[in-house]
N, C-alpha and C positions, 0 to 999 in steps of 0.2 A: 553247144547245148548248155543252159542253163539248169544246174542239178541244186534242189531243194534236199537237204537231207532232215528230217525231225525224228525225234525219238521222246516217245512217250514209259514214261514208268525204267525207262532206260536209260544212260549214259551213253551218248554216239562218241567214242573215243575218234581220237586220231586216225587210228588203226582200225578201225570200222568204218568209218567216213573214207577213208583213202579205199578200202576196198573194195566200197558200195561204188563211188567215181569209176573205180578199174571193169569192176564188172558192166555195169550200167554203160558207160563208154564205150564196152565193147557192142553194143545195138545201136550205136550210130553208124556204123559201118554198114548197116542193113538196112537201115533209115536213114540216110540223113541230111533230111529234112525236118529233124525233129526240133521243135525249140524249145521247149522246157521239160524237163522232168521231176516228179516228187517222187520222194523215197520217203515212209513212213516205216519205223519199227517199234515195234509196241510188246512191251513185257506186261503178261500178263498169268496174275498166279490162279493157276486151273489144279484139278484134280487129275486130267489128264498129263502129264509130264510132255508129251507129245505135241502139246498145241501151245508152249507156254508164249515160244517166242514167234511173232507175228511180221512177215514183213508185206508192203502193199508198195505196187509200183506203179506210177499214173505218169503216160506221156500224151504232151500235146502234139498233134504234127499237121498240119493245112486242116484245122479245122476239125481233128478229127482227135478221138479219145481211146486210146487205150491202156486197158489198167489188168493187173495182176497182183493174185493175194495168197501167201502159204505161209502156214502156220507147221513149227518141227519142235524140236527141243533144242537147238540151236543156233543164233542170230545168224551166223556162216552159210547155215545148209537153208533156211529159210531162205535170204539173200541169193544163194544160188536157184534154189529152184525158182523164186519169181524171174530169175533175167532166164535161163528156161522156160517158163510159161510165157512170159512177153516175148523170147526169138519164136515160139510156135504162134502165138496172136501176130507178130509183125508178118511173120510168112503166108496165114490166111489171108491178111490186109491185105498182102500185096497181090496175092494171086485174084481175091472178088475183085478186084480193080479190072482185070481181064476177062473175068465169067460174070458179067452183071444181069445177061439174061435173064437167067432163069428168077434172080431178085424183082426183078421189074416186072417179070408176069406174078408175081406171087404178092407183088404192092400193088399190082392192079386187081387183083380179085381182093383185098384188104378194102380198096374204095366201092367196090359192089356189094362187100358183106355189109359195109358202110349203111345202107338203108336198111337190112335186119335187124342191126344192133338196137333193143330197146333199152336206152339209158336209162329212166329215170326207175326202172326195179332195180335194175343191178347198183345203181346208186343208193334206193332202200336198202338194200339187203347187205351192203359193204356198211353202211352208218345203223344198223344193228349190230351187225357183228363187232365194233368198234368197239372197244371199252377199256383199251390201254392209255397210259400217256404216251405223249412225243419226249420220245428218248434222246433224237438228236436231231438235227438241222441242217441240209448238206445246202449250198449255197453252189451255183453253177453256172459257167455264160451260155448265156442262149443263141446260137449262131443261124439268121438264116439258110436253109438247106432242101432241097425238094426231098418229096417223098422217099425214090430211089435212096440219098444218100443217108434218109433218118435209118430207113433198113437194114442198113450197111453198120451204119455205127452203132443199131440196138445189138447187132448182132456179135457185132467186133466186141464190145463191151460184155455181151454174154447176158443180158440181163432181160427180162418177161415184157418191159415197157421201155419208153424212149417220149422225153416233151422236148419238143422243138419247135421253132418259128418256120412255118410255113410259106415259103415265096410265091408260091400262087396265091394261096386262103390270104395272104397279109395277116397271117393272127399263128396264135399259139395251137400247136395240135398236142395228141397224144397216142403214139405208137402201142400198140402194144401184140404180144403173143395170145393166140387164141386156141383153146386145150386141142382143137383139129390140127392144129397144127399150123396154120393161114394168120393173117395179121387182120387187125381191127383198127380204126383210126376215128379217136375220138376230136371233135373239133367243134368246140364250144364256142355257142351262141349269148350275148345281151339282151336280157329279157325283158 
């Protein structure tokens, strides 16, 4: 496995680097197929003493992404608890790899709400509400993937949306969580 270590606002010592490798290394034994991982730790000075030190853990493995983030008063306990939250995200992974059913009825009723969805209010009403800047810029590969597996990985990932190249559509879609709870799949047209 190839281990990326960065530290922001932080000095990655020796002795933290060697650590972050010891722990991290030990989730190859539960994966391993993974081929890269990043280790980000970010000091950052809050009012909270509790969130100061930040660590984020992102692995790649056939295609698929997951990532873990905890914030303590400690780079050490930080450090632990993400390889913690990544052994409990590795263990989901592995286990929806064997219960994909119930994902694949829940991505087929996403492509029925499909004709409900009316884009172009809810596109109003998101570019009113807008009136912040762009704070940052995440940069990501785009892997084609069927529906089924974009499901899998918004979920692995934890996060409300998911854009991915769709292998039937041949184009970019966009996954997302719907407040019922169902998924929604946006997939834009040239007009």
């Amino acid at each position: 496995m190839n281990l990326n270590i960065h530290g922001r606002n932080i000095e990655v010592t020796d002795w933290i680097h060697q650590y972050v490798e010891k722990k991290v290394g030990r989730l190859e034994r539960y994966l391993p197929q993974v081929k890269e991982a990043k280790a980000e730790l970010v000091y950052t000075e809050t009012r909270a003493a509790a969130d100061r030190y930040t660590a984020q853990l992102t692995i790649w493995t056939n295609g698929q992404i997951l990532r873990a983030e905890e914030s303590t008063d400690d780079i050490f306990a930080s450090i632990d608890a993400i390889v913690d939250k990544m052994s409990r995200q590795i263990e989901r992974y592995k286990g929806r790899r064997f219960k994909n059913k119930r994902r694949i009825a829940a991505a087929g009723a996403a492509e029925a709400d499909l004709a409900a969805t009316t884009l172009p209010e809810e596109a109003e009403v998101e570019a009113e509400e807008a009136s912040g800047h762009v704070v940052r810029t995440k940069r990501f590969l785009v892997q084609p993937m069927t529906l089924e597996d974009a499901v899998e990985q918004m979920e692995l990932l934890g996060h409300d949306f998911f854009i991915y190249f769709s292998v039937g559509a041949n184009a970019m879609n966009v996954l997302y969580r719907r407040k019922d709870g169902n998924y929604g799949l946006l997939q834009p047209e040239q007009g």
